[in-house]
Gaussian input, Z-matrix of N, CA and C with variables (Angstrom, degrees):
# hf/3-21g

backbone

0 1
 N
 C     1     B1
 C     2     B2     1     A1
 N     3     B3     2     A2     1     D1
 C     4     B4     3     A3     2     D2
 C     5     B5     4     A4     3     D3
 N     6     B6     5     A5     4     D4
 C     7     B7     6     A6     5     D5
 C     8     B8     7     A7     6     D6
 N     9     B9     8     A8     7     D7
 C    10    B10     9     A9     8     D8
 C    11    B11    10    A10     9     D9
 N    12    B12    11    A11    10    D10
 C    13    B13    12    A12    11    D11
 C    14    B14    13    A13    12    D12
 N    15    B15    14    A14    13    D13
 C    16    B16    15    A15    14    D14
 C    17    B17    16    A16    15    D15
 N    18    B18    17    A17    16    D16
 C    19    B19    18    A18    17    D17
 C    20    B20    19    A19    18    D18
 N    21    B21    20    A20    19    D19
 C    22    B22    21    A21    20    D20
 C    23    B23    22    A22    21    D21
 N    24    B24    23    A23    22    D22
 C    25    B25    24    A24    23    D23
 C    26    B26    25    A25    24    D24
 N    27    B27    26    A26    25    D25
 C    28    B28    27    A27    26    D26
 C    29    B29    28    A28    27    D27
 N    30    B30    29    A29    28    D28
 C    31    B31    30    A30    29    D29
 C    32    B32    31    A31    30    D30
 N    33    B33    32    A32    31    D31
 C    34    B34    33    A33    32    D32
 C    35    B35    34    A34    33    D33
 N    36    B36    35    A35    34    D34
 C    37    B37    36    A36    35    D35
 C    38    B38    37    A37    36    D36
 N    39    B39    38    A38    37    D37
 C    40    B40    39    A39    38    D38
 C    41    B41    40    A40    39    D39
 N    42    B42    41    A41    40    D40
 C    43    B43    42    A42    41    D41
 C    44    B44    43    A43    42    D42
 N    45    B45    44    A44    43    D43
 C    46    B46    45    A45    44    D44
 C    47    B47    46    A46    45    D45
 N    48    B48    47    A47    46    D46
 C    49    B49    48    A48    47    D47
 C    50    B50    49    A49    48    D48
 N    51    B51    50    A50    49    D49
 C    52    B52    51    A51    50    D50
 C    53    B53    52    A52    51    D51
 N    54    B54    53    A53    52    D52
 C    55    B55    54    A54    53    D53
 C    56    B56    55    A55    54    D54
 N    57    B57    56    A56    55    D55
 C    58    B58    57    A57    56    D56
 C    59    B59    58    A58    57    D57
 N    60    B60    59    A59    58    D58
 C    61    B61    60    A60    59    D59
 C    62    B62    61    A61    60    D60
 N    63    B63    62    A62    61    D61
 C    64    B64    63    A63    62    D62
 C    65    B65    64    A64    63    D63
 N    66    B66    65    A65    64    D64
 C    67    B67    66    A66    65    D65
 C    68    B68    67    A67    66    D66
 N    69    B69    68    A68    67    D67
 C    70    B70    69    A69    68    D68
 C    71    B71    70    A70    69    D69
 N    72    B72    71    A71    70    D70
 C    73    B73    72    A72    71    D71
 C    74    B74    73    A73    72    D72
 N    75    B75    74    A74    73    D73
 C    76    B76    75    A75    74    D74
 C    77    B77    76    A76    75    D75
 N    78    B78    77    A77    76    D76
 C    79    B79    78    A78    77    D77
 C    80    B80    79    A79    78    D78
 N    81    B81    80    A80    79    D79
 C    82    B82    81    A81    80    D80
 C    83    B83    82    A82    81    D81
 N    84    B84    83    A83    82    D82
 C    85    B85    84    A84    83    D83
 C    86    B86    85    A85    84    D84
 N    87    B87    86    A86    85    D85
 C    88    B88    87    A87    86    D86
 C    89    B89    88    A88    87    D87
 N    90    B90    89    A89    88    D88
 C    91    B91    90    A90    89    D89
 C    92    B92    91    A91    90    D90
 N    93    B93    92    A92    91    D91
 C    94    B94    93    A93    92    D92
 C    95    B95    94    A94    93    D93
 N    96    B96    95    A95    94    D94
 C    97    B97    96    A96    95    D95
 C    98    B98    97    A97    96    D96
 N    99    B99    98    A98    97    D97
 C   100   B100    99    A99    98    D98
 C   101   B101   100   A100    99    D99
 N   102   B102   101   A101   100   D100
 C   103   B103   102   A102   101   D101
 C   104   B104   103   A103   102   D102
 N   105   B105   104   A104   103   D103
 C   106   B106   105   A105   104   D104
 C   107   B107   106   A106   105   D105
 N   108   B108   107   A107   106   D106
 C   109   B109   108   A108   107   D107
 C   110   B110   109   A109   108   D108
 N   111   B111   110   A110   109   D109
 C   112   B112   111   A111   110   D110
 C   113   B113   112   A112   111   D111
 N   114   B114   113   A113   112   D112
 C   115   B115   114   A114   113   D113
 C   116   B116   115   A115   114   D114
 N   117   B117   116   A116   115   D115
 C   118   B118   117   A117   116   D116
 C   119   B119   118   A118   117   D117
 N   120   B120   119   A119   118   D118
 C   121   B121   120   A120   119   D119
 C   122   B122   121   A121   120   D120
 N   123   B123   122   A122   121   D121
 C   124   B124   123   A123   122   D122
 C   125   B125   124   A124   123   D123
 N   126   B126   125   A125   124   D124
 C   127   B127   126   A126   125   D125
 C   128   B128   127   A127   126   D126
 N   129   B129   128   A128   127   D127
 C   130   B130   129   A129   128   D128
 C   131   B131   130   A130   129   D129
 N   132   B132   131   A131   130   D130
 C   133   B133   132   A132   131   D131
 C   134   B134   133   A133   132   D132
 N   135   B135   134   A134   133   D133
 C   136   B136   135   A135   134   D134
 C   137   B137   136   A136   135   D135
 N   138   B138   137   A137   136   D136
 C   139   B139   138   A138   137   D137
 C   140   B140   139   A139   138   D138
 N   141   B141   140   A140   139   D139
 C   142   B142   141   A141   140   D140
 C   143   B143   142   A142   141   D141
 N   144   B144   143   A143   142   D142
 C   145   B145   144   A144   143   D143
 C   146   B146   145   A145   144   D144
 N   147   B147   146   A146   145   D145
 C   148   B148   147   A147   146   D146
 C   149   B149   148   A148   147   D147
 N   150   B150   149   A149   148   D148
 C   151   B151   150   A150   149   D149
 C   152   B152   151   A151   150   D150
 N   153   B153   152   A152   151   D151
 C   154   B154   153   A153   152   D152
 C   155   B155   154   A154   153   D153
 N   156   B156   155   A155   154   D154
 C   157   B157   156   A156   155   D155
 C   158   B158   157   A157   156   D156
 N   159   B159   158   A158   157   D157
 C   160   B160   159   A159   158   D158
 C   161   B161   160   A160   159   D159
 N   162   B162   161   A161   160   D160
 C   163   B163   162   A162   161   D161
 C   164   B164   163   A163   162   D162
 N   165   B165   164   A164   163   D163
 C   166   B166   165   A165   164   D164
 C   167   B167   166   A166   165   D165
 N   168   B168   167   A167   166   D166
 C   169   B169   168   A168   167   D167
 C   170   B170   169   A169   168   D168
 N   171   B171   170   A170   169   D169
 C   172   B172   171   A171   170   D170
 C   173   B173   172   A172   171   D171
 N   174   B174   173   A173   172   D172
 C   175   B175   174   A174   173   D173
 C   176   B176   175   A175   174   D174
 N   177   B177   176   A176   175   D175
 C   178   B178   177   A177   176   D176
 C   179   B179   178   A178   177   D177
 N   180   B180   179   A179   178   D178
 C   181   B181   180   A180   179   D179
 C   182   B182   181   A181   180   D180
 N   183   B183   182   A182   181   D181
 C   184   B184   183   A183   182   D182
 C   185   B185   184   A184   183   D183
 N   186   B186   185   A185   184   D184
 C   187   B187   186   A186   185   D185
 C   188   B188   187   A187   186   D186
 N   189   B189   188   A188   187   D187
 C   190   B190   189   A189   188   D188
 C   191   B191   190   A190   189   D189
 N   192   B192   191   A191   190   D190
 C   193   B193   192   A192   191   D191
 C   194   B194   193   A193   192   D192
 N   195   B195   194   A194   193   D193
 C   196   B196   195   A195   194   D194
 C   197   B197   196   A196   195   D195
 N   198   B198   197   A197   196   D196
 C   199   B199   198   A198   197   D197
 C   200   B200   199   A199   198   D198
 N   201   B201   200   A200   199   D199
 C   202   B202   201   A201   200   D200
 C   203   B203   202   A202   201   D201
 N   204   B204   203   A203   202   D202
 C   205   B205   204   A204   203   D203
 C   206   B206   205   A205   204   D204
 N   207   B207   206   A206   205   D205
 C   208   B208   207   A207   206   D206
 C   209   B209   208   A208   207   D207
 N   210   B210   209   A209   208   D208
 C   211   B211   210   A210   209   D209
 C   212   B212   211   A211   210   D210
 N   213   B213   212   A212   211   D211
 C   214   B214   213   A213   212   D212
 C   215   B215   214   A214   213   D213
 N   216   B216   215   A215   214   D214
 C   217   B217   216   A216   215   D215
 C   218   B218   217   A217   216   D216
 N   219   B219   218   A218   217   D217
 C   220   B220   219   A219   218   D218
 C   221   B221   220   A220   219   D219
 N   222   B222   221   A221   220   D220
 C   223   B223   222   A222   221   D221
 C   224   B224   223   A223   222   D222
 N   225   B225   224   A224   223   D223
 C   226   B226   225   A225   224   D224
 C   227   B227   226   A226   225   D225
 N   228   B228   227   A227   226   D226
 C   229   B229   228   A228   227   D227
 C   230   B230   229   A229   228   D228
 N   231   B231   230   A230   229   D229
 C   232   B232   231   A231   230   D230
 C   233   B233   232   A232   231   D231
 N   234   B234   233   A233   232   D232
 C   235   B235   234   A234   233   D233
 C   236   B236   235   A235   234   D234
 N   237   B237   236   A236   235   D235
 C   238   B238   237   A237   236   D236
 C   239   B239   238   A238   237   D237
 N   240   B240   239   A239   238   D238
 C   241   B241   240   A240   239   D239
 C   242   B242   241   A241   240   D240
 N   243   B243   242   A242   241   D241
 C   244   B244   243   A243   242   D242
 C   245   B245   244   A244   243   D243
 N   246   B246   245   A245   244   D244
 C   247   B247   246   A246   245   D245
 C   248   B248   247   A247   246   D246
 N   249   B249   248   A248   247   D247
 C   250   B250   249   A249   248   D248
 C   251   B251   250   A250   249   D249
 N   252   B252   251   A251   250   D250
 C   253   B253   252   A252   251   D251
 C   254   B254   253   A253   252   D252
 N   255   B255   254   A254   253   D253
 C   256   B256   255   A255   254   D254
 C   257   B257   256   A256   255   D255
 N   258   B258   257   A257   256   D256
 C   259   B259   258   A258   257   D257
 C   260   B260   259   A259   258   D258
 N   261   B261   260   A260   259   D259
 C   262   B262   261   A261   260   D260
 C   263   B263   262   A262   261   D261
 N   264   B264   263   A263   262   D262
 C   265   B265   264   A264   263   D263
 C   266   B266   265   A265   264   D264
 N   267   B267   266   A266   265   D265
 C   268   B268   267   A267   266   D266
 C   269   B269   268   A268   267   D267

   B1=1.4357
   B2=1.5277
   B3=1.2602
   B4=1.7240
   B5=1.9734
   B6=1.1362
   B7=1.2521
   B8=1.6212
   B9=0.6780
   B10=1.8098
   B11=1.9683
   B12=1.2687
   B13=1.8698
   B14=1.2771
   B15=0.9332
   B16=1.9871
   B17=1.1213
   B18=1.3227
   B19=1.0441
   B20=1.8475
   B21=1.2833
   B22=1.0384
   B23=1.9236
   B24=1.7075
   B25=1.0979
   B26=1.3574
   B27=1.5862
   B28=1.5223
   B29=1.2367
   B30=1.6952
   B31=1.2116
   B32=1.8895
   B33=1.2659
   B34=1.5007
   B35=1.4867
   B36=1.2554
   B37=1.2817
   B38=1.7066
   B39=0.9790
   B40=1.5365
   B41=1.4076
   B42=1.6055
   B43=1.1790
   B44=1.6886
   B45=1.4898
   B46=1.5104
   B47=2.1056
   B48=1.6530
   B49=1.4919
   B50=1.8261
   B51=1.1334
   B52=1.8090
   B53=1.6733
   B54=1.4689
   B55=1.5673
   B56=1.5318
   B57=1.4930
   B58=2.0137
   B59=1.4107
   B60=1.3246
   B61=1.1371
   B62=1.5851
   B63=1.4465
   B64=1.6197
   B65=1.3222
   B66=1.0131
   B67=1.3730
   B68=2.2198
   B69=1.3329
   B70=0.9920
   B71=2.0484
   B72=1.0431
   B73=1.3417
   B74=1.7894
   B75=1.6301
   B76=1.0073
   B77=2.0259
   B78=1.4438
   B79=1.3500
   B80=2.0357
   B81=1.2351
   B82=1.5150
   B83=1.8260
   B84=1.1368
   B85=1.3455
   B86=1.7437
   B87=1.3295
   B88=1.5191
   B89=1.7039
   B90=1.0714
   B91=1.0844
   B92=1.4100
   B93=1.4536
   B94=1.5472
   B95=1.3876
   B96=1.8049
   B97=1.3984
   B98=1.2611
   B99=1.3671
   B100=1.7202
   B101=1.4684
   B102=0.8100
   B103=1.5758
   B104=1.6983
   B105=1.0893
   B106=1.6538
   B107=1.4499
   B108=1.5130
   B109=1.1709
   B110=1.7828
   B111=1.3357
   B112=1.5778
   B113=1.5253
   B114=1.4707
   B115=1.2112
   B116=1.3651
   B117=1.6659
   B118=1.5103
   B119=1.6553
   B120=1.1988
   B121=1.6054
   B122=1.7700
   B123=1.0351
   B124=1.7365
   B125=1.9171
   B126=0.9263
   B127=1.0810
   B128=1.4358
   B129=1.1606
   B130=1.5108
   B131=1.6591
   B132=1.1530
   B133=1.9374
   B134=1.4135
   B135=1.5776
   B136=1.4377
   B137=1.9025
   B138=1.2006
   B139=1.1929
   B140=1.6673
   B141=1.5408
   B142=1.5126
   B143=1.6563
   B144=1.1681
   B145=1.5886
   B146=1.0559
   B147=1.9940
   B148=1.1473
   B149=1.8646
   B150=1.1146
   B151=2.1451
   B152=1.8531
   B153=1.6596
   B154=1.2128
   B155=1.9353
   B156=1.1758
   B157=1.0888
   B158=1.1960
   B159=1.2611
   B160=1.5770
   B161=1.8457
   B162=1.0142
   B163=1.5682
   B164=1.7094
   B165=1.5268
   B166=1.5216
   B167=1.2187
   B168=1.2376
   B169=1.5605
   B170=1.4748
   B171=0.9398
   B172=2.0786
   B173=1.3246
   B174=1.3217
   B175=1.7645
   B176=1.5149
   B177=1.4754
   B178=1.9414
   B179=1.6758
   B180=1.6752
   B181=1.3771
   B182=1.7041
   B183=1.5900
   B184=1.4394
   B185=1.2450
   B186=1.7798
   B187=1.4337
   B188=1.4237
   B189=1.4031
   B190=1.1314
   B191=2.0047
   B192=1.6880
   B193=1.3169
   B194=2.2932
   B195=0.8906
   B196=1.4069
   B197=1.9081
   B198=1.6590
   B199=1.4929
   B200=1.2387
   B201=1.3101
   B202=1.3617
   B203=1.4296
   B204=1.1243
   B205=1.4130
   B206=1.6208
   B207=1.2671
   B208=1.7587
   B209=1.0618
   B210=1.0926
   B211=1.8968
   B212=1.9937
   B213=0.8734
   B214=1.4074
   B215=1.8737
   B216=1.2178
   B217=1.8474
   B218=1.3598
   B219=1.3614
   B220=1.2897
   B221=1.6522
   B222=0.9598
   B223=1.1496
   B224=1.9607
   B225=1.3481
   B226=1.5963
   B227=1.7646
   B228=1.0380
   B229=1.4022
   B230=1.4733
   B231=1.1119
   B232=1.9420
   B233=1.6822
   B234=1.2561
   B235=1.5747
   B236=1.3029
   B237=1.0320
   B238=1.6328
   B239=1.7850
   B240=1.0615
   B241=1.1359
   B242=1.9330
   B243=1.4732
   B244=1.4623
   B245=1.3708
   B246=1.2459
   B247=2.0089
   B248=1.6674
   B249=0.9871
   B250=1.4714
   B251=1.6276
   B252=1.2126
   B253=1.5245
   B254=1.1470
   B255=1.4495
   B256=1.5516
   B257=1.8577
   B258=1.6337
   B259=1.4045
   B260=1.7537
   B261=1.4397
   B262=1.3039
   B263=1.6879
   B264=1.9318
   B265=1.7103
   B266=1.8547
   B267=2.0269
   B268=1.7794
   B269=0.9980
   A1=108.88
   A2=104.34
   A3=98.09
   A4=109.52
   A5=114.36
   A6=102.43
   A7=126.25
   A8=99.10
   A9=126.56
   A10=106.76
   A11=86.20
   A12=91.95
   A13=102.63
   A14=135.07
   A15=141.09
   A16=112.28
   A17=100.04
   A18=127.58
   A19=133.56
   A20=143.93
   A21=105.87
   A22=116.02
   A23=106.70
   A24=92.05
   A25=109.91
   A26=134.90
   A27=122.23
   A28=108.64
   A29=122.46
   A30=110.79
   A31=121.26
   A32=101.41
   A33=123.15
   A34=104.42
   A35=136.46
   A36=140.32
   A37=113.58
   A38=132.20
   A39=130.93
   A40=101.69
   A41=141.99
   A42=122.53
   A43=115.28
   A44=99.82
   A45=122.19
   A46=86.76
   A47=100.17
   A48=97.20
   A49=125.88
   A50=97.60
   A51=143.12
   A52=99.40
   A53=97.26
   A54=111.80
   A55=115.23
   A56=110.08
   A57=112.87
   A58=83.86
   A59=138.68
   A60=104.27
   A61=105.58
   A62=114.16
   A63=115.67
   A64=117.06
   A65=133.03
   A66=126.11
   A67=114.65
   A68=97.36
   A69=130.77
   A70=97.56
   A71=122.88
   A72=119.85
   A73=96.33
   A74=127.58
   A75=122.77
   A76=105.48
   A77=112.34
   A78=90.14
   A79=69.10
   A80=99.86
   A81=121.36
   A82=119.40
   A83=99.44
   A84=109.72
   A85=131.61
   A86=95.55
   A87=98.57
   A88=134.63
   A89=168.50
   A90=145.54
   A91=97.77
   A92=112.46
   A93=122.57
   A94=106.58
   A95=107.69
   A96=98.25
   A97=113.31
   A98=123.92
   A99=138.32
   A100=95.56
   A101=138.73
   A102=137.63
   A103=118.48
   A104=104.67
   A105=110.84
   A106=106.34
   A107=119.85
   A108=132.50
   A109=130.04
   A110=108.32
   A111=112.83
   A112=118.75
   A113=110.43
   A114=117.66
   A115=125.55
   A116=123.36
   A117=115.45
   A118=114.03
   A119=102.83
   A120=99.58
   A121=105.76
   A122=123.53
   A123=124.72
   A124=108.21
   A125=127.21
   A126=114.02
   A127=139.08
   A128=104.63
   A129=110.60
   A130=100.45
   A131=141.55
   A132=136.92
   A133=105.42
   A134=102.28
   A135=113.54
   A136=115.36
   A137=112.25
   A138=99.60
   A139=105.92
   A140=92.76
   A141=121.47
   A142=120.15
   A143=123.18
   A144=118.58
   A145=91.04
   A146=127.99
   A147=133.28
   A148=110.91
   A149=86.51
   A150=81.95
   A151=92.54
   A152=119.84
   A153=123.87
   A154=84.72
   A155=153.24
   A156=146.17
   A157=120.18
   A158=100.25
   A159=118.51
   A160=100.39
   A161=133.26
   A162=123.97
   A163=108.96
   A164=105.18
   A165=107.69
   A166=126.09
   A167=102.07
   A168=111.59
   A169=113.09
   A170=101.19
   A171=98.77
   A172=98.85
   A173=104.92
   A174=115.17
   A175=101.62
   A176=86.04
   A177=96.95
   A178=124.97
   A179=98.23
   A180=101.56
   A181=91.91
   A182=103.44
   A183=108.73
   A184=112.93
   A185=115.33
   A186=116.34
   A187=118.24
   A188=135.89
   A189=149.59
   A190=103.79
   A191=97.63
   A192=95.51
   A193=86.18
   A194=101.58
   A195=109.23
   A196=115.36
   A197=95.33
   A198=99.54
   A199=99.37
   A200=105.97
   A201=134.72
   A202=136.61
   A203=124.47
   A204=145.08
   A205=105.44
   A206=119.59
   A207=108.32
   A208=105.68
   A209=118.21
   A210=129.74
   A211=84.00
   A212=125.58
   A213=129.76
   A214=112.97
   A215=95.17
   A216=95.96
   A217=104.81
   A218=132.72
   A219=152.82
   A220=92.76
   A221=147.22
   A222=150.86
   A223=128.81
   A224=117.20
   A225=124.49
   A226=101.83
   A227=104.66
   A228=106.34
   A229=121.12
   A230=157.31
   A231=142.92
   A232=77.85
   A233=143.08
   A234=135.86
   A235=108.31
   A236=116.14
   A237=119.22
   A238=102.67
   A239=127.07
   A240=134.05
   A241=105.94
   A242=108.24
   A243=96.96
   A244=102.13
   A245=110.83
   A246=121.24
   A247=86.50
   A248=117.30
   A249=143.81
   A250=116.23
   A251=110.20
   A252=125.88
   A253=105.59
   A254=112.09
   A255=116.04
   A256=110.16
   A257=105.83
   A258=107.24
   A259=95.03
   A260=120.76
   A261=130.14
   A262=125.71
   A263=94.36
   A264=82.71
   A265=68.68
   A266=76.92
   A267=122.34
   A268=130.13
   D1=143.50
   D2=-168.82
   D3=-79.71
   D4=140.10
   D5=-170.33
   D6=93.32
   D7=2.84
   D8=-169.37
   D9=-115.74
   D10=121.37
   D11=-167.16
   D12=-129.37
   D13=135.56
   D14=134.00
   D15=-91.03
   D16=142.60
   D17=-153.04
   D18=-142.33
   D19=128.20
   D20=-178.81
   D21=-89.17
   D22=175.54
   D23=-166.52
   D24=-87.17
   D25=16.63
   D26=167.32
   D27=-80.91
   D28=-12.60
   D29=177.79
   D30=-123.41
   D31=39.82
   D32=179.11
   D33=-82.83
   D34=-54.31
   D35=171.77
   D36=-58.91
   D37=-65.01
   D38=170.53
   D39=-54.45
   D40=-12.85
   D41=-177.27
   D42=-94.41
   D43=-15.08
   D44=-155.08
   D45=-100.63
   D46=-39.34
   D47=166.71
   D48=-39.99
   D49=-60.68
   D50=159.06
   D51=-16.41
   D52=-86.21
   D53=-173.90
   D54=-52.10
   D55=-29.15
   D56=-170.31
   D57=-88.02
   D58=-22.49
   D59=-158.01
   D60=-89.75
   D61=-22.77
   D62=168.29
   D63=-81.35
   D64=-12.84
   D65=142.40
   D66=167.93
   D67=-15.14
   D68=-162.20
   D69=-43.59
   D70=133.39
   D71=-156.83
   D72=-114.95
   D73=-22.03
   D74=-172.72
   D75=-150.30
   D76=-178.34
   D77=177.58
   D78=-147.48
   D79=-179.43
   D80=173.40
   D81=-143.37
   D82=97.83
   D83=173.32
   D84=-64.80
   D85=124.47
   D86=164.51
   D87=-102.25
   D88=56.67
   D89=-102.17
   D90=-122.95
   D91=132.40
   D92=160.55
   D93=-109.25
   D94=115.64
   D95=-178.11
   D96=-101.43
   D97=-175.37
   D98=-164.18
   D99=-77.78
   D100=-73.75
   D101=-175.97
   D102=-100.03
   D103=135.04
   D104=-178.97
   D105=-113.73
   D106=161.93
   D107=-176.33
   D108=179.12
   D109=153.06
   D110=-156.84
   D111=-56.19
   D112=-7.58
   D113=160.41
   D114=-109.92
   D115=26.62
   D116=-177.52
   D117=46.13
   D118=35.06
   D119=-178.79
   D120=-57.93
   D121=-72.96
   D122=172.41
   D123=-25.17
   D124=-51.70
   D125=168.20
   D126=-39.51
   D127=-35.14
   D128=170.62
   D129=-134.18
   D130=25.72
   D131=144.43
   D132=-58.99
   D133=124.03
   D134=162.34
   D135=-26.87
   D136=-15.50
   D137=-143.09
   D138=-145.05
   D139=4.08
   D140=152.88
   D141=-33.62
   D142=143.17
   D143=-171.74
   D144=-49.03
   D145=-88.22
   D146=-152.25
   D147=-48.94
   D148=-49.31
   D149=178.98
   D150=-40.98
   D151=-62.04
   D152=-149.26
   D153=-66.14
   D154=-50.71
   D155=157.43
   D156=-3.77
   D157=-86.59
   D158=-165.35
   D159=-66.40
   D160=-42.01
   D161=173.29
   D162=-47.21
   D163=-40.38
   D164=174.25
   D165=-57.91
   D166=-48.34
   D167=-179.18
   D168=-83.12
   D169=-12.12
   D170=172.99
   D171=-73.18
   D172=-37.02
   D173=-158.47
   D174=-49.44
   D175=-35.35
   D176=-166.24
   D177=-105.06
   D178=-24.10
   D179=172.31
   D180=-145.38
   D181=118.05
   D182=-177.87
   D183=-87.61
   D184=-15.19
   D185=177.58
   D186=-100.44
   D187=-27.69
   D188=151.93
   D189=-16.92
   D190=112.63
   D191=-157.61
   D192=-80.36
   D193=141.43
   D194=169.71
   D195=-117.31
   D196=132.42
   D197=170.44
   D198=-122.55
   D199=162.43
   D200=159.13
   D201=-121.70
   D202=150.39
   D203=-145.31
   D204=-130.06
   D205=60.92
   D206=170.54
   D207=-101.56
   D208=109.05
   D209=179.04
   D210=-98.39
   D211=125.64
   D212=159.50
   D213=-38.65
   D214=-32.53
   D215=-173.87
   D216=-55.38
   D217=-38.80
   D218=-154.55
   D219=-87.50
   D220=-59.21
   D221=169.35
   D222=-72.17
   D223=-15.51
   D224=-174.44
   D225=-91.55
   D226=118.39
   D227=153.17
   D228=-32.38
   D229=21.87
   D230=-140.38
   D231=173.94
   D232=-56.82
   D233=-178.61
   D234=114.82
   D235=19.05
   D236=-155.94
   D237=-102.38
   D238=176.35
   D239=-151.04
   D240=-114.09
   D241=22.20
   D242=-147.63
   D243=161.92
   D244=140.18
   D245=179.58
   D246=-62.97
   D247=154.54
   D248=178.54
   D249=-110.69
   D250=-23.21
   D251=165.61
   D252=-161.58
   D253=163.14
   D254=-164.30
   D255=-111.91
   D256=21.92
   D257=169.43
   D258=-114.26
   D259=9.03
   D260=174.77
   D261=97.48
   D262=-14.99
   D263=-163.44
   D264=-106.07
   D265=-178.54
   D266=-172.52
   D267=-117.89

């Protein structure tokens, strides 16, 4: 998709610096994290890419409106969009 970057995360904050400073008013996050699993745990861990993101980029632009994008698919072991049962397995 044009406009669409990966990226690593030491350089998410200097890139998000980058964009406010040409005029850019917001950014939208995607995060692919290191390990996946049947409960989307990375999605909501303190310590989750996007959490580790967005602390960066506050660090650097506190007004820079930031969204996020956790679709569970991106985070579940299976790719799916959503717990599949609510004791975790499939």
């Amino acid at each position: 998709m044009p406009g669409v970057f990966q990226m690593p995360l030491k350089q998410v904050a200097d890139e998000a610096r980058r964009a406010q400073d040409v005029g850019l008013q917001a950014v939208l996050l995607f995060g692919i994290p290191e390990n996946k699993d049947e409960q989307a745990s990375s999605a909501y861990s303190e310590n989750g890419i996007i959490q580790k993101a967005l602390r960066g980029i506050k660090s650097k632009c506190p007004n820079l409106v930031t969204i996020t994008d956790v679709c569970l698919c991106e985070y579940m072991s299976h790719g799916h969009c959503g717990v599949t049962r609510i004791d975790g397995f499939w």
